[in-house]
N, C-alpha and C positions, 0 to 999 in steps of 0.2 A: 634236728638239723636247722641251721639259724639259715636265712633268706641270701646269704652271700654263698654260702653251703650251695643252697638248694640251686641257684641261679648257675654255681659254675658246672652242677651237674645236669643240669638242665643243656648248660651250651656243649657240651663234651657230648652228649647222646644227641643234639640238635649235629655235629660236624660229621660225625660217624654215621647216624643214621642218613643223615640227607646224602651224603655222598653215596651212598651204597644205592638209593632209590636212583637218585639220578641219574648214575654211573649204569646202572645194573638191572633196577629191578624195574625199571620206567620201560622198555621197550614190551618185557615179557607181561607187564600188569597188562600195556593198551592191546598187544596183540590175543592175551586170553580173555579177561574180562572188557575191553571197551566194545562195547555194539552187541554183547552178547543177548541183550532184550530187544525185539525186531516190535514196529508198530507199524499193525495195518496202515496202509496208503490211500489205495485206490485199486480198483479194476481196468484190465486196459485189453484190447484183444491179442489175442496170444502173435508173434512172431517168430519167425525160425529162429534156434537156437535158444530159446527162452525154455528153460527148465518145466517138464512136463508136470511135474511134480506140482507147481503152483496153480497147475489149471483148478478154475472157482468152478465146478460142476455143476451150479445150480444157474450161475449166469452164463456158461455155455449149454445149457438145455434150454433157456429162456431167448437167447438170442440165437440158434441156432448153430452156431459156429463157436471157435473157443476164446474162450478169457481166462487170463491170467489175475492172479494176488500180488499185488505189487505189495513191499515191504520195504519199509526206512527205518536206520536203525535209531536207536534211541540214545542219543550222544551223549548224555549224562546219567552218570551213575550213581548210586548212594551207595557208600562202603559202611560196615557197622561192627565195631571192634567189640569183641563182647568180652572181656579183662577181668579174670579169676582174681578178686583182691584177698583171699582167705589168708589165717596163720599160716597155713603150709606154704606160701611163698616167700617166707621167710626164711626158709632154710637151704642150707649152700654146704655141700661139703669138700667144694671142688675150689675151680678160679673166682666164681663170683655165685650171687646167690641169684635163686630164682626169678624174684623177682626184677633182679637189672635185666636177667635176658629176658621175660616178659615185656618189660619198659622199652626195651632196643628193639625188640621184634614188632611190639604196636606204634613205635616209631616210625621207623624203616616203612611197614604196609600206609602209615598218615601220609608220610611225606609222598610213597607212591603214587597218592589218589589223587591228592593238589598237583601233583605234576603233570597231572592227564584231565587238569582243569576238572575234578568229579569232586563230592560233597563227603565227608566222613563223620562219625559220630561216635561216642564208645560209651556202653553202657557198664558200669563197675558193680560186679555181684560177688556175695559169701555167700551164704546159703537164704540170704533176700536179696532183693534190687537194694547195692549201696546207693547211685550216683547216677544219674543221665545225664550226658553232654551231646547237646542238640546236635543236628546233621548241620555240617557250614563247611563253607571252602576256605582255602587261606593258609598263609607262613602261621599268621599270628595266630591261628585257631587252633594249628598243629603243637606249635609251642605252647597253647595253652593247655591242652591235653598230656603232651608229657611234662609239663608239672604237675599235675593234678598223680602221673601215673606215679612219681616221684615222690608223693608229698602225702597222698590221701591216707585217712587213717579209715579204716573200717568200725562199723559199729560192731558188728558179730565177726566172730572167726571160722566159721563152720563153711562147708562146701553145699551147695545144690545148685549143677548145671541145668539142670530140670527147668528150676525154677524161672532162670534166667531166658532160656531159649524159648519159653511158653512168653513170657514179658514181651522179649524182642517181638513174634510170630503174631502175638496180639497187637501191638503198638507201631509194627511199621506194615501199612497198608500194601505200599509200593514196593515195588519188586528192588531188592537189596543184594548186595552181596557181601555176607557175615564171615566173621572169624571169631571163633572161640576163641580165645587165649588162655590155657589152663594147664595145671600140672593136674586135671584129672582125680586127685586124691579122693579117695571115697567114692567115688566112680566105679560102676564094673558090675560085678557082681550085686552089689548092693541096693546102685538106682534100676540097671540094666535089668537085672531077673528076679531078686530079691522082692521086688518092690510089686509085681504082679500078683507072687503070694501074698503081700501084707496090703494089698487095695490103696497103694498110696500112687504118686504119680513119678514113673520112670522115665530114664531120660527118651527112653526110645519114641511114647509118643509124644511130645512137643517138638521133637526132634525130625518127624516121618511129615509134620503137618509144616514144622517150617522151609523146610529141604522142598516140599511140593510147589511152595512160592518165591522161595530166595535160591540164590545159591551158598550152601553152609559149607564151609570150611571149619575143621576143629585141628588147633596145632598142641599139641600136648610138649609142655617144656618137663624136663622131670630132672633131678638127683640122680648120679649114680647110686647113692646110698637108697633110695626109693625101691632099686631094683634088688639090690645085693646087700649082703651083710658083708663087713671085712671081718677077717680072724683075727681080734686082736684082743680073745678073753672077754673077763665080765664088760659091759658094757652099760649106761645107764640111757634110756633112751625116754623120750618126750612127744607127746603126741603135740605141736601146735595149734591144733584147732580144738581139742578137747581139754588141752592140758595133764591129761591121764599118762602117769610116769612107772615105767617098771623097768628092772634089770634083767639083762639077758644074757645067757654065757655065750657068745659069737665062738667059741672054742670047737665045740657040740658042730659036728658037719649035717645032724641031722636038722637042727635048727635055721642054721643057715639055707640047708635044702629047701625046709620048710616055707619059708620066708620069700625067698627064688620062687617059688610054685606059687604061690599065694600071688604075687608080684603077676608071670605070667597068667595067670589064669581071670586077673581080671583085664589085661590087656587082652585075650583072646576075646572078653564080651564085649571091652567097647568096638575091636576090629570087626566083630561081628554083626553089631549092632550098626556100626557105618555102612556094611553092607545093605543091610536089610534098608537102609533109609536113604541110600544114595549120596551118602556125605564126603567129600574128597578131607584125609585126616594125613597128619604127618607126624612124628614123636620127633622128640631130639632132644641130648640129655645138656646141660649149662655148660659145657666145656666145650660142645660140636660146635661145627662149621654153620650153625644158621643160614646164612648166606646159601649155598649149596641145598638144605631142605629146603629151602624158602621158592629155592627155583624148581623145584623136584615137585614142590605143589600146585606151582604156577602153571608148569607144564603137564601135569596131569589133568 
């Protein structure tokens, strides 16, 4: 991609994304996430109508009568984009490929943050830390980050959410609110349960430990092809992240079944594993309405 390339599609995802934040997704980011981190004040004696629930019990048994927790909220926020750059974001078998909706969706959530005056930052992982771009406010920061989303080449192709979400949970002290960005690949069964029997590290705990300090969101962008085989005979397929190539008869409904099942059953682990960790997750395949998930998260 030559720098004229890259610059016009840099401004085409800067017009499209910015208008949708500001149009759209600016009122729902301040009313969900702004203020949602509250910091102690002060103590003050209780008055009618003041929420019982804040009475300080230890300085209404000291002073005899009640006191309340007064709380102010914490007007600025750190957002932290955490953006799957694997092989598997390369692949598209629909209107566009993964990774443009990837780049339009950590777009869209940049341009939300700077609009409510709050700080963002996105960390770029395969299966290691590619890339950190510090926490900063600003058009130009935002801009600079979907070039990078646009532009960056990875060193490894391989997936580990794991690895990434243990990074972030160590690296950012202060209370954050994260977005995974990932098509999930390799995910599931593999990090989810798998990884318990082989003593290695599963997504579930980096994941149980970060969700206890931030608030984690994970948006999974997927393929149709991801989910389903079409019936269109032999077929020659390509693993992206391993390179590992074999032919498949897509004729065979047993194989396609097979393929479907396999599909579902590792989105049953990561839905379940959000459960267990208290993570708000959305999926959406490269063809959907983004827009509409996007607010389906927001409002959850």
């Amino acid at each position: 991609m030559t720098s004229e390339e890259l610059l016009q599609r840099v401004r085409k995802i800067e017009i499209k994304t910015h208008a949708l934040s500001h149009n759209i997704f600016a009122g729902e980011y301040h009313s969900q996430f702004k203020g949602r981190g509250m910091a102690f004040s002060e103590v003050r004696e209780y008055q009618p109508g003041d929420d019982v629930r804040s009475i300080d019990w230890n300085v209404t048994a000291r002073m005899g009568k009640p006191y309340i927790k007064v709380f102010e909220e914490e007007r600025e926020l750190t957002v932290m984009l955490l953006v799957d750059v694997s092989g598997s974001r390369n692949f598209g078998s629909m209107s566009q490929y993964k990774r443009d909706t990837i780049a339009e969706i950590a777009a869209t959530l940049a341009f939300s943050t700077i609009e409510n005056n709050d700080k963002v930052g996105c960390i770029f992982f395969s299966d290691k830390i590619e890339k950190v771009i510090p926490v900063k406010k600003g058009k130009s920061h935002v801009l600079h980050i979907i070039r990078e989303l646009l532009s960056f080449e990875p060193e490894s192709r391989g997936t580990d959410v794991a690895t990434a979400v243990q990074f972030f949970a160590n690296a950012q002290k202060r209370h954050a609110t994260a977005f995974v960005i990932s098509d999930m690949i390799g995910v599931g069964a593999q990090q989810v349960t798998e990884g318990k029997k082989k003593g290695r590290l599963t997504l579930e705990q980096p994941m149980l430990i970060a969700s206890s300090k931030h608030d984690m969101n994970v948006i999974q962008v997927y393929d149709r092809r991801d989910a389903e085989l079409p019936n269109v005979g032999l077929l020659k397929l390509s693993d992206p992240e391993t390179g590992e190539r074999m032919w498949v008869n897509t004729s065979r409904s047993d194989v396609r079944r097979a393929y479907a099942a396999d599909w579902q059953a590792q989105q049953k682990a990561l839905n379940d594993m959000y459960v267990r960790t208290g993570v708000n997750a959305v999926s959406m395949p490269t063809e959907g309405d983004y827009v509409q998930t996007l607010m389906r998260l927001f409002k959850r």
